[in-house]
LODRENGU-739588 format. One record per residue (C-alpha): residue in three letters; x, y, z; chain. Coordinates in nm, 3 decimals, decimal comma. Layout:
<r Ala; <X; Y; Z>; A>
...
***
This chain:
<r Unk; <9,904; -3,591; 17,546>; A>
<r Unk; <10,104; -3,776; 17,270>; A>
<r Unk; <10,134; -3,682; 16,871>; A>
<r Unk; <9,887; -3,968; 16,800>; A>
<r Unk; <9,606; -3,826; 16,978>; A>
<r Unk; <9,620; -3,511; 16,745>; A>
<r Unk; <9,420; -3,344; 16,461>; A>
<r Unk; <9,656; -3,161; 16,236>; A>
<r Unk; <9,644; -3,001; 15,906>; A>
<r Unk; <9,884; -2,803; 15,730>; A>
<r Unk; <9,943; -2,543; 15,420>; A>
<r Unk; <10,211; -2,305; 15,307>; A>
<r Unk; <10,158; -1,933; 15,363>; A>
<r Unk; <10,309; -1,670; 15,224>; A>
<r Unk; <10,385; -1,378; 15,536>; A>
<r Unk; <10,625; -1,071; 15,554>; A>
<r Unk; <10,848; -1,278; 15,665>; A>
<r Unk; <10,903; -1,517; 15,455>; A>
<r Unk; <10,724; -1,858; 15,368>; A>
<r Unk; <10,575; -2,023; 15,672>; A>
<r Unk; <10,428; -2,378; 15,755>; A>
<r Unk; <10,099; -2,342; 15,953>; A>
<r Unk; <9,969; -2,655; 16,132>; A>
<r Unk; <9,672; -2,645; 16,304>; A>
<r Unk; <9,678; -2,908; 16,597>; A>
<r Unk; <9,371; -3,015; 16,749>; A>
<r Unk; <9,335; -3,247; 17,070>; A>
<r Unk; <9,099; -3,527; 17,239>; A>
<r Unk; <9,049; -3,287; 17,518>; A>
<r Unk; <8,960; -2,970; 17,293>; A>
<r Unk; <9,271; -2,816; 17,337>; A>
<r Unk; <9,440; -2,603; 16,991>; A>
<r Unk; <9,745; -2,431; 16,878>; A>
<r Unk; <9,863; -2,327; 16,556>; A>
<r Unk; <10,238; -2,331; 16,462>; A>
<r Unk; <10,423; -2,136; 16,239>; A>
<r Unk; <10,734; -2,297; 16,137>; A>
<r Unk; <11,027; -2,259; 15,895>; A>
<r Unk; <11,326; -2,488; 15,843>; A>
<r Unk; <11,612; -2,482; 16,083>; A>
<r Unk; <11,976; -2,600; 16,061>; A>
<r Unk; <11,967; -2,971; 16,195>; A>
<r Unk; <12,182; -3,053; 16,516>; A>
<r Unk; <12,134; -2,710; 16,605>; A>
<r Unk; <11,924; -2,546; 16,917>; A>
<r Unk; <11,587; -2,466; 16,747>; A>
<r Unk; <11,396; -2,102; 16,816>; A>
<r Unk; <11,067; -2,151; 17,020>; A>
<r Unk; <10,807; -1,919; 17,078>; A>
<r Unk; <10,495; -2,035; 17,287>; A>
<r Unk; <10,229; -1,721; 17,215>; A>
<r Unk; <9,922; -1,673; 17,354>; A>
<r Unk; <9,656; -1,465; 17,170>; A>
<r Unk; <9,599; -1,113; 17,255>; A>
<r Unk; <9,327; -0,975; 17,041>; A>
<r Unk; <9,371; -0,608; 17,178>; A>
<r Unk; <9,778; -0,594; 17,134>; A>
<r Unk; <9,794; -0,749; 16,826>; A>
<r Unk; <9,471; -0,681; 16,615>; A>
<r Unk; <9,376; -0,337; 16,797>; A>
<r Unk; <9,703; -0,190; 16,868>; A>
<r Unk; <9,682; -0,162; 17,255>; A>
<r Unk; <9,930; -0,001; 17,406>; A>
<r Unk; <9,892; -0,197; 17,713>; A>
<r Unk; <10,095; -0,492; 17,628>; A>
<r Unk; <10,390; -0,597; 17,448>; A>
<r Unk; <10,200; -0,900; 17,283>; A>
<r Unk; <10,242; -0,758; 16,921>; A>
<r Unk; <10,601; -0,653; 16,933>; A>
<r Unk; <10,702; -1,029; 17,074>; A>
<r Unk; <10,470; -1,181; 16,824>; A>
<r Unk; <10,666; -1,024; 16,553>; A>
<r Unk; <11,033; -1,010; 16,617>; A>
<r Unk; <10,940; -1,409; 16,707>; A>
<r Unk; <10,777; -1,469; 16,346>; A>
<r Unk; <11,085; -1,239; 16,181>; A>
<r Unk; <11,356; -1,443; 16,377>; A>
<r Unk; <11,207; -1,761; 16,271>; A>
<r Unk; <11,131; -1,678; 15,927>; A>
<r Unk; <11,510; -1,595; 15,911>; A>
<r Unk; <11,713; -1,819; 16,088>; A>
<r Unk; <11,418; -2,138; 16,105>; A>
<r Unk; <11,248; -2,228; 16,416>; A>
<r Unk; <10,889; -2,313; 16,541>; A>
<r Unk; <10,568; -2,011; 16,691>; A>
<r Unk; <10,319; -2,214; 16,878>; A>
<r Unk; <10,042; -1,986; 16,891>; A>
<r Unk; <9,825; -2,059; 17,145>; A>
<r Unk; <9,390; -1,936; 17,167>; A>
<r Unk; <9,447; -1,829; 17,546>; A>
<r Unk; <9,325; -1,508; 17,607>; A>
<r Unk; <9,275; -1,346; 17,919>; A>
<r Unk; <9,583; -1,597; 18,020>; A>
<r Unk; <9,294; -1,879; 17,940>; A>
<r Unk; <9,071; -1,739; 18,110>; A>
<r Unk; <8,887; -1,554; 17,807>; A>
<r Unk; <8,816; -1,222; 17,669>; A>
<r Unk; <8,467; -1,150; 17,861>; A>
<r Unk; <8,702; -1,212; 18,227>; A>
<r Unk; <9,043; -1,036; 18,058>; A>
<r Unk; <8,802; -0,737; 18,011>; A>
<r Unk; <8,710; -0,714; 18,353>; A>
<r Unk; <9,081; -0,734; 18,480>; A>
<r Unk; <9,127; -0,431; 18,261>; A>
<r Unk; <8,876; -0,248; 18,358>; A>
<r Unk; <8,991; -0,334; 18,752>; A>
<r Unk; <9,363; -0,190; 18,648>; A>
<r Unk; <9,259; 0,121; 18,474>; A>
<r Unk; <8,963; 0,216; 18,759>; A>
<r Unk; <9,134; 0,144; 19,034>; A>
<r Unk; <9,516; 0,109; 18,979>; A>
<r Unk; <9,559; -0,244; 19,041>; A>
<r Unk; <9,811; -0,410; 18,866>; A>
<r Unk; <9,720; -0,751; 18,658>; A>
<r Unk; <9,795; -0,958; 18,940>; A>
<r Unk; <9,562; -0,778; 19,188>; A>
<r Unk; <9,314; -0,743; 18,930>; A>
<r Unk; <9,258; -1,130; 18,898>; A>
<r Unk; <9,273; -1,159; 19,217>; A>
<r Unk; <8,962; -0,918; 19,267>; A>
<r Unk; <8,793; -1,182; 19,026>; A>
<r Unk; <8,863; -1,470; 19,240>; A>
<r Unk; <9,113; -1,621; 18,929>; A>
<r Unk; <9,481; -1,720; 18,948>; A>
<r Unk; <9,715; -1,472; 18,777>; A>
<r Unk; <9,788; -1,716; 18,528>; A>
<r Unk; <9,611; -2,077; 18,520>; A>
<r Unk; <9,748; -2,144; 18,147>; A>
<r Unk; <9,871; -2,543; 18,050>; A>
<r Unk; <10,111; -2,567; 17,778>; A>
<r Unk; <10,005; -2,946; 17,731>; A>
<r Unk; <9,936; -2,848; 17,344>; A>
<r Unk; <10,205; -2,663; 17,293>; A>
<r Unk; <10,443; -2,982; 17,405>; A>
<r Unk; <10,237; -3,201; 17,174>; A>
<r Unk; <10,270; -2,949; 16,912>; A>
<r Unk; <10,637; -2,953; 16,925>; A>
<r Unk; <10,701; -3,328; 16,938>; A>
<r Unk; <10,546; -3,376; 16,644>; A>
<r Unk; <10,784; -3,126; 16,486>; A>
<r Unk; <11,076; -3,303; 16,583>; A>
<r Unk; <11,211; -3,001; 16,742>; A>
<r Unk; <11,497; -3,176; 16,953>; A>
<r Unk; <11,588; -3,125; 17,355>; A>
<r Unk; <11,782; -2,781; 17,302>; A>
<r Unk; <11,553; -2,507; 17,244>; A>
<r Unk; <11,653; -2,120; 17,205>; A>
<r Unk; <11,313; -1,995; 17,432>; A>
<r Unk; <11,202; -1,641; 17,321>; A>
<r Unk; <10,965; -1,555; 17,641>; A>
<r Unk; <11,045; -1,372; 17,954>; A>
<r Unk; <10,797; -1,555; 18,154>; A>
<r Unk; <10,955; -1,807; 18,390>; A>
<r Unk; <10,654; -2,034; 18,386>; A>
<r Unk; <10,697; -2,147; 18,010>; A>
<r Unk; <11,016; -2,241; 18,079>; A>
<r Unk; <10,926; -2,442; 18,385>; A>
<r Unk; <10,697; -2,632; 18,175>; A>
<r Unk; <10,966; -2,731; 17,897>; A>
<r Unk; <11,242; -2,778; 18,130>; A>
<r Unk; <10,992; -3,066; 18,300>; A>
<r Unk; <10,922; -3,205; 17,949>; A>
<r Unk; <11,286; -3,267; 17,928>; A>
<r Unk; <11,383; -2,979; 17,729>; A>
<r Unk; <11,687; -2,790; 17,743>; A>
<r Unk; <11,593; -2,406; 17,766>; A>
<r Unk; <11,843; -2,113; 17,635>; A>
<r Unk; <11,632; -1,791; 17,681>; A>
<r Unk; <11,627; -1,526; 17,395>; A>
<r Unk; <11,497; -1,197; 17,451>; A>
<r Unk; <11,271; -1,073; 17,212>; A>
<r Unk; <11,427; -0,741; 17,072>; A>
<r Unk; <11,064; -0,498; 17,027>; A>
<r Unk; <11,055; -0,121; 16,999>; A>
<r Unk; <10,767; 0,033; 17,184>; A>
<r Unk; <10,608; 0,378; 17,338>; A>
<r Unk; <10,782; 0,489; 17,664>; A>
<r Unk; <10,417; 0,454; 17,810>; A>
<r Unk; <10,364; 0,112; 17,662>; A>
<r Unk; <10,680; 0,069; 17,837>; A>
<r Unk; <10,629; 0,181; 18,169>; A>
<r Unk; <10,282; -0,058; 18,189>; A>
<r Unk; <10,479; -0,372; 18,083>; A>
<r Unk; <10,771; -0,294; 18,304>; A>
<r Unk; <10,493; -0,280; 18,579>; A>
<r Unk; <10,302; -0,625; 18,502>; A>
<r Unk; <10,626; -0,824; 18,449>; A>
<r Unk; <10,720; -0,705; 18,766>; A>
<r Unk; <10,358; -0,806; 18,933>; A>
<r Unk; <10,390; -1,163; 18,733>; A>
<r Unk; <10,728; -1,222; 18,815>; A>
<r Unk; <10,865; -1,203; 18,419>; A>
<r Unk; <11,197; -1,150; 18,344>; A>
<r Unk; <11,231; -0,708; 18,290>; A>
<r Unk; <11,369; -0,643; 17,912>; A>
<r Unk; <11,764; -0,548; 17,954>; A>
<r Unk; <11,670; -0,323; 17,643>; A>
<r Unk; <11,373; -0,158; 17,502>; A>
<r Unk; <11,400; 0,060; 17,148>; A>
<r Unk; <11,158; 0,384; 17,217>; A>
<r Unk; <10,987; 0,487; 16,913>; A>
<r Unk; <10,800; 0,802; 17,054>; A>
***
């Protein structure tokens, strides 16, 4: 997919943290993102989250991911020090929210963690393309070095064969030592990189 194949359109929005560009992008093949970006010192490795929605961590609260905690120290990071959030409609790791459901119902009836759980469904753990998200950032100019806040190994497989050069950020977040204990558990099953630190709040 190249910039000229996109649908964009932009405004200005006001956030907690700070003033943020929001560009919708749009492709031939029905794929969509939204980025929020703020200015970043030029010449220098730009921040670079690649989100994917999670309706239940960040609009519900659920203590069952980390998705909400990332989500925010990415958007406070950026707001600060400039950088680019590529938020990305792929729930249920693309698969949807009727199918990311039934996973969760498989891992809370039966123990399975999220790998085993997709598996029961006859789905890959995690099918996602980040084709969007590339387009999205070569049309903001972002430059080869990137500062990557993600602990999942596959998002920076898919920059590093775009040509980019990855640093990896951790994502500072402060949740519940049960919170903790499930995402410790499905990085593990996924293969994610395990925080080095957590901040409890409980």
């Amino acid at each position: 997919m190249t910039t000229g194949e996109l649908i964009t359109s932009s405004t200005v929005l006001p956030t907690a943290h700070g003033q943020l560009v929001a560009t919708h992008f749009h492709g031939e093949d029905g794929l969509e993102c939204v980025t929020f970006s703020s200015p970043w010192n030029a010449g220098q490795p730009v921040f670079v989250r690649m989100h994917s929605a999670c309706l239940f961590g960040e609009a519900i609260g659920s203590e069952l991911c980390d998705c909400r905690q990332q989500l925010d120290s990415s958007l406070r990071l950026i707001g600060a020090q400039g950088g680019v959030v590529v938020y990305l409609p792929q729930e249920g790791r693309g698969m949807g929210l009727g199918r990311k459901i039934e996973a969760m119902e498989l891992e809370r009836s039966h123990a399975f963690n999220t790998v085993e759980a997709f598996e029961m469904l006859g789905a890959e753990s995690d099918p996602r393309s980040y084709d969007i998200a590339l387009a999205a950032l070569q049309f903001h100019n972002v430059g080869k070095r990137l500062r990557l806040l993600t602990n999942n190994p596959k998002k920076i497989a898919a920059l590093t064969s775009a040509g980019y050069l990855i640093e990896r950020i951790e994502a500072k977040v402060a949740l519940t030592r049960s919170c903790a204990a499930i995402v410790v558990k499905k990085q593990k099953a996924l293969g994610h990189f395990v925080y080095s630190q957590i901040d409890y709040i409980d």
